[in-house]
Each structure stands twice: as C-alpha cells, then as structure tokens.
C-alpha positions in Angstrom: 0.5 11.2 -71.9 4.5 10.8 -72.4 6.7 7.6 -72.0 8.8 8.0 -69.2 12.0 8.3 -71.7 10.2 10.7 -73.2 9.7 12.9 -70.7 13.2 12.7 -68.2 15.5 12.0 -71.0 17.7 15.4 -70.7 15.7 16.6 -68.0 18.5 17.1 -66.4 18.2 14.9 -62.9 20.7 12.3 -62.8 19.6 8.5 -62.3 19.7 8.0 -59.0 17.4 11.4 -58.3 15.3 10.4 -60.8 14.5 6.9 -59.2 14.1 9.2 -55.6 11.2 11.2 -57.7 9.7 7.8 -58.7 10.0 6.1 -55.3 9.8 8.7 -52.7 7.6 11.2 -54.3 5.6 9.5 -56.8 5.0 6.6 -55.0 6.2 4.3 -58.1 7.8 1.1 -56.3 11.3 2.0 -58.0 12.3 3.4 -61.6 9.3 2.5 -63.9 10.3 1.1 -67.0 11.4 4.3 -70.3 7.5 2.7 -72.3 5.7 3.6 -69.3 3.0 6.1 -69.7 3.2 8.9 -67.2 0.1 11.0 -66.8 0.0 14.7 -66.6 0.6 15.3 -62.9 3.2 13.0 -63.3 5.2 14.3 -65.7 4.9 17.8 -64.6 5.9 16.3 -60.8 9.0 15.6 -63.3 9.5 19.1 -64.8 8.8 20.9 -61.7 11.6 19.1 -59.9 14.1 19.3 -63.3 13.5 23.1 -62.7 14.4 22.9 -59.1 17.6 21.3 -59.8 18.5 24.0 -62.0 18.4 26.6 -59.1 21.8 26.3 -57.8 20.9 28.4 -54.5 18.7 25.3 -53.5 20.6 22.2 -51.9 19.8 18.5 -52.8 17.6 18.9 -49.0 15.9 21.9 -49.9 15.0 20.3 -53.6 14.1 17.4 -52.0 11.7 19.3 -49.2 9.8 21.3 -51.3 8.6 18.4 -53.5 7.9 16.3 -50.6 5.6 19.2 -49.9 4.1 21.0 -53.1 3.6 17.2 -54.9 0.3 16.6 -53.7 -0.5 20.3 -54.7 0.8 19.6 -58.5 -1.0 16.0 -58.6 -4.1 17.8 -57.8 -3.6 21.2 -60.2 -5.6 21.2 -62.8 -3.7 22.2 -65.6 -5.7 24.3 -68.1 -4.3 24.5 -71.7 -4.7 28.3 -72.3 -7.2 29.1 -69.8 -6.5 32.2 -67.4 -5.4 29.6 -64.2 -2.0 30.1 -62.7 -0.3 28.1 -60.6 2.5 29.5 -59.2 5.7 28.0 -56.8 7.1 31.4 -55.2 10.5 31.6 -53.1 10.9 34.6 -51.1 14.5 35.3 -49.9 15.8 32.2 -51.5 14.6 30.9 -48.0 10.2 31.0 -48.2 8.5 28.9 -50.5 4.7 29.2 -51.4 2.3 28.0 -54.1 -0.7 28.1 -55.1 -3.1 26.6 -52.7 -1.3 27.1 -49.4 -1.6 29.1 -46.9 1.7 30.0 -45.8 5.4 29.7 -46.5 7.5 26.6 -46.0 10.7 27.9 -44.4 13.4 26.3 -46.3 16.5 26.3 -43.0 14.1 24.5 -41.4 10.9 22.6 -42.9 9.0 24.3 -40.6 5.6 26.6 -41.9 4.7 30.1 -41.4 1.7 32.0 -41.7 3.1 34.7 -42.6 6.9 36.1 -43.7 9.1 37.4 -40.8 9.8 40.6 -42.7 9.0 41.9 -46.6 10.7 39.9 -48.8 13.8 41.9 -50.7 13.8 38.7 -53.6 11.0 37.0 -55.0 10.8 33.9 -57.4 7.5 33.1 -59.2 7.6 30.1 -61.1 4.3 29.6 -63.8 3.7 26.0 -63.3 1.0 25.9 -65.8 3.6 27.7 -68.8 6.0 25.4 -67.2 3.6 22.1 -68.0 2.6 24.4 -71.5 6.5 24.5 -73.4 7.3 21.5 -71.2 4.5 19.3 -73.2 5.0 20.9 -76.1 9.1 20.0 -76.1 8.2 16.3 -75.3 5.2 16.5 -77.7 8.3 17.2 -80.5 10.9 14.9 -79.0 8.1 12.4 -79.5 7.4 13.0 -83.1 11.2 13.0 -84.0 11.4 9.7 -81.8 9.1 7.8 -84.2 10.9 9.6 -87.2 13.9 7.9 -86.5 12.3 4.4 -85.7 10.0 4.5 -88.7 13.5 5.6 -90.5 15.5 3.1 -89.2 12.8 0.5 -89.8 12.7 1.4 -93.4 16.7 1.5 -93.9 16.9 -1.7 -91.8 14.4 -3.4 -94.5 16.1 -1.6 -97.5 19.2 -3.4 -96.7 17.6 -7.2 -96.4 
C-alpha cells in the first residue's frame, strides 16, 4: 500500500515508539526499512496509534495498552472505502475504552475488562477508524505523488547540469 516513510514520516511518534509499534505490536523483528511496503492494517495500526499519542489525557502505558489490545481488532477490520461500516475506538470517562467488535470496556487504571460500565459515562470519545484510514490514505496517497515529483525533479535537474 504505502512505504513505511511514506506513511510515519510526520506521524507524529518519535523513533524509538515507532520501532515499539513495529516490534511489539506489529510483530516486525525491529524498524523495517522507510521502502518497505506496509499493508493496509498495517498502516492504519500506524495512524491509529499516531492519533493516540495526540490525546494528551492518555499516558505512554495507557497508549501502549490499548494497542496491545484493539491491534488484532484493526488487523482484522475490514476497511470499506465508502461503504456504510464503522469502526469505532470509544473512551468513556477518559478511563473505558471499547471498539468495534468487543464486548466490553478495557479499564484503562488497570488493564482489566468489564462487561459493562460502573456508572453512565459523563464523557465519551468515538473515534471513526474507517474516516480515520479514509483522509489518512488519502494524505499519504498525496505525500506520495509529491515524493516522486521531487525525485523525478531532481533527476531531471541532476541530468540538466551533467
């Protein structure tokens, strides 16, 4: 689908939590090279957790918990390009997380699960994964195109000058 330089370059995660995502939660066997080709899943593994790390209620743990847990949930999605399927990450309380899928809320103090919410949630998050994967592929779709712009331009200028 996307290169990985393509697809985490200004993502926003940082080297090092990048190359956890990889290793720990992708099961890559460390940072895969920026040419490799990430597949759908995969890159939205990558924008789901670039979105977490935005959410500055969340600590580095609780980032790290819920995409140990929903990962296998986005692998599996399947991610339908204007179809009416939604699949939603929902935090209740800044505390409860839930997607589509599950039954229950992850509890975020703890890592324990829940059938069911203690009491009626005051907050709720809802996160579109699927308009998430949407404007995410469509941004890397353009970072793309001006990518081989400037290499077929810098190509041309580099013969120019021979």
């Amino acid at each position: 689908m996307f290169t990985v330089h393509t697809v985490c370059h200004r993502c926003g995660l940082d080297n090092l939590q990048l190359r956890a995502l990889f290793k720990d939660t992708l099961g890559f066997a460390g940072m895969p090279n920026a040419e490799h080709v990430l597949t759908g899943p995969e890159c939205l593994v990558v924008w789901v957790a670039a979105m977490l790390g935005r959410l500055e209620f969340l600590s580095p743990e609780q980032r790290l918990l819920i995409m140990d847990e929903v990962h296998g949930a986005i692998m599996s999605m399947a991610v339908q390009h204007g179809g009416p399927q939604q699949n939603i990450l929902a935090i209740a309380d800044g505390r409860f997380v839930t997607w589509t899928g599950h039954t229950g809320y992850l509890d975020l103090r703890d890592g324990s699960s829940a059938r069911e919410l203690p009491s009626p949630a005051l907050e709720t998050l809802a996160y579109n994964l699927t308009v998430l994967y949407d404007r995410s592929r469509r941004q890397c779709e353009a970072r793309a195109q001006q990518e081989r712009r400037d290499a077929n331009h810098n190509a041309d200028t580099a013969e120019s000058t021979s």
